[in-house]
N, C-alpha and C positions, 0 to 999 in steps of 0.2 A: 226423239223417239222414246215409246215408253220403255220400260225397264219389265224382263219376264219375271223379275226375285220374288215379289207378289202381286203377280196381276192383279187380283181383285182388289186387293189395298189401295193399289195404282188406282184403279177404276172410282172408287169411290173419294179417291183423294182429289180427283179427275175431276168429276162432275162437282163438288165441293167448290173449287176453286173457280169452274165456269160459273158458280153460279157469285161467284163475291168473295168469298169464303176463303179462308186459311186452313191446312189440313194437313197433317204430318204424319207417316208413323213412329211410335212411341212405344216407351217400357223394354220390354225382354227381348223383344227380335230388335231392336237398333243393338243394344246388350252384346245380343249375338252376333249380329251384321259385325260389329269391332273386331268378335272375338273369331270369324271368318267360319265360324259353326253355321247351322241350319235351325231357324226359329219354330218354336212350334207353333206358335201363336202369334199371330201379328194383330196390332190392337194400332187406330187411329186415334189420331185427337184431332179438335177443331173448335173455332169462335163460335161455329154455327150450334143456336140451340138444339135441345133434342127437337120439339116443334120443328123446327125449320131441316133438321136431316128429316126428319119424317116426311116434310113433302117434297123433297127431291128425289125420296127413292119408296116405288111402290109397295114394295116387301118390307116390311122392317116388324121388329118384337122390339117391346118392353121389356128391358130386363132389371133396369135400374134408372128409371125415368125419373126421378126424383133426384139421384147422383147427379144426373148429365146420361148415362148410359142409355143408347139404343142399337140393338142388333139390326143390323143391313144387309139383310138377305139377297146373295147372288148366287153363282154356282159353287160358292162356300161361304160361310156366314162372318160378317167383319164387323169386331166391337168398336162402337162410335162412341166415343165420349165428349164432352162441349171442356172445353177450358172452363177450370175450376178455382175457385179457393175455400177454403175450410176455416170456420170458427171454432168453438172450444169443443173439449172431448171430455166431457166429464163422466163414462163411462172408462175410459181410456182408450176405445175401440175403434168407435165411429164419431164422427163429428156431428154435435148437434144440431148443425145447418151447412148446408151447402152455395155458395154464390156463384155463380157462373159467371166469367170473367170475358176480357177480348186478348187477354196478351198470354200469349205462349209460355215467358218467363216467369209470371206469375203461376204458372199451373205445373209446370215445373219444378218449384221451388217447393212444394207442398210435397213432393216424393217421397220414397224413404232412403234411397240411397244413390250416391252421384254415377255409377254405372246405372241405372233406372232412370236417371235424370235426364235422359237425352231425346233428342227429337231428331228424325230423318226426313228431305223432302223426298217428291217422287224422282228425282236425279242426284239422290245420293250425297246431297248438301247436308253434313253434320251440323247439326245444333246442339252448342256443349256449352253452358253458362256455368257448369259447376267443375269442370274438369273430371269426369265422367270416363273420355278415353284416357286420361293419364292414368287414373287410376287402374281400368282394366291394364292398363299394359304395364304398369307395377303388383298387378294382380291381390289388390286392396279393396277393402271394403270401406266403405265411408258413409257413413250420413251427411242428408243434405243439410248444409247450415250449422245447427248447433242440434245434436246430436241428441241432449237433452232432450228438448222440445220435441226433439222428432219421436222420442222414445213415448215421452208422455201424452203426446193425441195419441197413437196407437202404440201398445204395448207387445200387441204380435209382431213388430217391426224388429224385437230385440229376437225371439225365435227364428226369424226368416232372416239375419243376416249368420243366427249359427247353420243353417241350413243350406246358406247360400257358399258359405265356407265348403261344408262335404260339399255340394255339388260340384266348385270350381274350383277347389287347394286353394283358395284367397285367405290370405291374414287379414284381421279386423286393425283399423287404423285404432290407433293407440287411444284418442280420445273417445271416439266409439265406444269401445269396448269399456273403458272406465265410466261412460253413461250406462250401460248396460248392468255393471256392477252395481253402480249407485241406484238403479231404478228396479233392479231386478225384481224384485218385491210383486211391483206391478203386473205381472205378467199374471199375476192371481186373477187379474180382471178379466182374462182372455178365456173363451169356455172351454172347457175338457177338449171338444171334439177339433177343434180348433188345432189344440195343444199336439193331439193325437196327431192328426194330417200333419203337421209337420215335424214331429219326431220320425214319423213312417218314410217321409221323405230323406230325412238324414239316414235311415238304414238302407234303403234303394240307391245313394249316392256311392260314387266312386271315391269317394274320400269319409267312408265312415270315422272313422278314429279322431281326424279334425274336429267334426263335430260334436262327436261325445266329449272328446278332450273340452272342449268351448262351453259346451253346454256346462259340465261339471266349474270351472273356471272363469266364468262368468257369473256364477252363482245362481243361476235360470236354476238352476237341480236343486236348490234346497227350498224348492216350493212346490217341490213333487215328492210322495212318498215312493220307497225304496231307497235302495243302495246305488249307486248312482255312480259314486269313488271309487268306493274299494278297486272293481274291475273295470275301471274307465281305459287302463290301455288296451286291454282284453279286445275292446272294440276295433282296433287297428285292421286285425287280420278277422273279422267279423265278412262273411258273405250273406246275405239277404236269398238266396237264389232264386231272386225273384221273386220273394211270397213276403209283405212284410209283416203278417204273422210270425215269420223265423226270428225278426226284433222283438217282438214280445217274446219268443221263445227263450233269446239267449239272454233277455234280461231278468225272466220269471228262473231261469237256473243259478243264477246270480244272488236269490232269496231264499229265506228261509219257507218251504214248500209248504208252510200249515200259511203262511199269510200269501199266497202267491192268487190265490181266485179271487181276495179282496183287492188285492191290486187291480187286475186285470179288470174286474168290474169296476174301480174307480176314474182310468183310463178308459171308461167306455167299451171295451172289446167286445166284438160280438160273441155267438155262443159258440160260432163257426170259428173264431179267431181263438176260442176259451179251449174248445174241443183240439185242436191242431197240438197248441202247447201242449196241455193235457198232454197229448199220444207224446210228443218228442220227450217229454220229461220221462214218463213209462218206458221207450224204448231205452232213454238214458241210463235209467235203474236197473235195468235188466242187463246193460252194455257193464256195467260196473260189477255187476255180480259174475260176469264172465263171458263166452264168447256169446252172440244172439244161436239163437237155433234155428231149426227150419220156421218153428212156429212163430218164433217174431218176425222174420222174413215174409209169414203171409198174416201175419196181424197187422204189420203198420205197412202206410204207404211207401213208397221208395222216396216220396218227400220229406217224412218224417225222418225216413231211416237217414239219408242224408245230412240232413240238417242234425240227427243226435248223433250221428259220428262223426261229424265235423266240430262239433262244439265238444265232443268229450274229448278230442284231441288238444282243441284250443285252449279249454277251459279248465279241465279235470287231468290234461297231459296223459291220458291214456293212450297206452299205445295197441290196444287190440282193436285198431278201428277197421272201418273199410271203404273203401274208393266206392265214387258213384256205378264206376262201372262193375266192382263187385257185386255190391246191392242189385244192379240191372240183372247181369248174369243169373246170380242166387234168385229170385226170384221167377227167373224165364223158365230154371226147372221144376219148379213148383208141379204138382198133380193138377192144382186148382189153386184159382187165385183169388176167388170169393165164394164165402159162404152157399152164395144162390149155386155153386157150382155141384152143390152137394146133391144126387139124385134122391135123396130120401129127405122127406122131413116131418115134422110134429103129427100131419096128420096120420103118416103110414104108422109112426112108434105109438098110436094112441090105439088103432087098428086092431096090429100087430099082439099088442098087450093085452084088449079091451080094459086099457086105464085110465082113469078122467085126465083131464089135460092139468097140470100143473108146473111146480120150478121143476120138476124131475125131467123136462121134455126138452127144457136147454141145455140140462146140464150135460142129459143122452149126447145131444146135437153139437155141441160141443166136442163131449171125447170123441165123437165119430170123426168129426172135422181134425181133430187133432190126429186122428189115426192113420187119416186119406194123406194128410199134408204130411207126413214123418215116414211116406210110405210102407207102412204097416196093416194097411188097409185099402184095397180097389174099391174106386169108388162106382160101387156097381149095386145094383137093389138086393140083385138076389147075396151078393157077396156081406153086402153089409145087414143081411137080416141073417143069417148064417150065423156072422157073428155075435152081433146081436143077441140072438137067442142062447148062444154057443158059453160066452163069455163074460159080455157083460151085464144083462139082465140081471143073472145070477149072482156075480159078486156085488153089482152096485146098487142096484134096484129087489133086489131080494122078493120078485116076487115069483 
């Protein structure tokens, strides 16, 4: 009887093997299958060429027909790859040819790491040639074979088992990581964006601190600019919450703030990820000069605010911080909690005046906002042209 753990895998493993075919699931979910967690991804392998999965099943995408890869479209979609072997990688990256192979063990052995290296049939029969579950159950990382080799076809092999550390508290096997050291260099080959997705992944992991510590210790870090050392335990008690923008945040506080945007644009960050740091660092400086006000309260987000009092406790040992649920509360009495909240804007103060429009219209909109939020000021038209006219025209605007 079939097994419900991945019916569709099941289904395609199914008809695979009605038709001649050998067919397994592979990689991360066998991984997890050991590790008695929930897969997120279940990924097939098979003798069968991409051509030949193609015409057993109606549905299917290209997605790397040239690898072996084709998607199998069912009531969820199952990556189908053909048994492989790889030639040289003079890139360090990708193999400059692919052969499609018939034997399971050969395609196996090409992995990067012996918990990766496993093969499950559709009744739960492990396929372990590399010792795979021993090492999960010593909670070790290993490369497949010679360690070297494995580093040098791909280079991002040596990022993904510091990454696969934070995600699962795993130590790297002792030769491992001495390939890693020796090869480190290589990892220049890998491109930024690359580099990025999985640094981002080590700060989303429950075991951050492992992986900075590895990163740092491995010597992967001295092929990236910044400071990297100095605050590598700092990372331990690091939260992501959830944004990993918050890892650039508390690596950009960690520098000296005139080179901190050339960072940031050298790792690729967007302008959305540029802008977030930006505010936490702001909210930071304002945290240091003393307690926030109402007005930082309604200038940054509760994400910001979070993330820089969390990191000024961790990193700067301040002790005037505040709890997420302070930050919630302080902001729920807020007047108004955006700008658009404001009932008057540019065009009434231009009106109002008959003055051209210029910088004088923000600056107005501004202290109004700053008045509304400090309550010092209802935010009401006829209230805030009262004063307006009352107060501040006159002293600021002199006309």
């Amino acid at each position: 009887m079939m097994k419900t753990r991945w019916p569709e895998a099941y289904k395609v493993i199914e008809k695979l093997e009605n038709a001649g075919f050998e067919a397994y699931v592979v990689g991360g979910a066998v991984r997890d299958f050991i590790r008695k967690v929930d897969a997120n991804d279940v990924d097939v392998t098979t003798n069968a060429t991409p051509n030949e999965v193609k015409q057993l099943f109606p549905h299917t995408i290209d997605v790397g027909i040239e690898h072996g890869t084709v998607l199998v479209v069912l009531s969820e979609t199952i990556e189908v790859t053909t048994f492989r072997s790889e030639t040289t990688y003079t890139d360090f990256r990708r193999p400059d040819a692919v052969t499609f192979v018939r034997s399971l063990q050969e395609d196996l052995k090409r992995r990067d790491f012996t918990m990766n290296a496993m093969a499950l049939t559709k009744s739960d029969v492990l396929i372990d040639y590399f010792g795979g579950r021993e090492d999960i159950e010593n909670k070790i990382i290993k490369a497949v074979g010679d360690p070297a080799q494995r580093f040098a076809e791909d280079a991002l092999r040596m990022l993904r088992a510091i990454r696969f550390s934070a995600q699962l508290n795993y130590s790297l096997e002792k030769e491992t990581m001495e390939a890693i050291q020796s090869l480190h260099h290589l990892v220049a080959h890998v491109s930024m964006e690359r580099v990025k997705v999985e640094l981002e992944k080590i700060w989303i992991s429950d075991f951050v601190g492992n992986g900075m510590e590895l990163f740092v210790s491995s010597h992967l870090a001295n092929n990236f600019p910044g400071d990297w050392e100095t605050y590598q335990n700092c990372w331990r008690g690091f939260s992501s919450f959830g944004n990993t923008a918050n890892g650039w945040a508390f690596f950009a506080i960690m520098q000296p703030h005139a080179e901190v945007e050339s960072l940031l644009s050298y790792y690729k960050c967007s302008n959305a990820e540029k802008t977030h740091v930006k505010q936490v660092l702001e909210a930071l400086e304002q945290l240091e000069k003393g307690c926030w006000n109402l007005y930082s309260f309604f200038q940054f987000t509760e994400e910001v605010l979070i993330a820089a009092s969390s990191y000024a406790r961790q990193l700067l040992n301040m002790e005037v911080v505040y709890t997420a649920e302070q930050i919630q509360q302080t902001k729920a009495t807020l007047p108004i909690s955006s700008t658009k909240e404001v009932v008057v804007n540019g065009n009434d103060l231009m009106e109002w005046t008959k003055k051209k429009r210029g910088p004088w219209i923000r600056e107005a909109m501004e202290k109004i906002t700053v008045m509304i939020v400090n309550d010092k000021l209802v935010n009401d038209k006829a209230e805030i042209m009262e004063w307006f006219f009352q107060e501040y025209i006159d002293d600021d605007l002199q006309i």
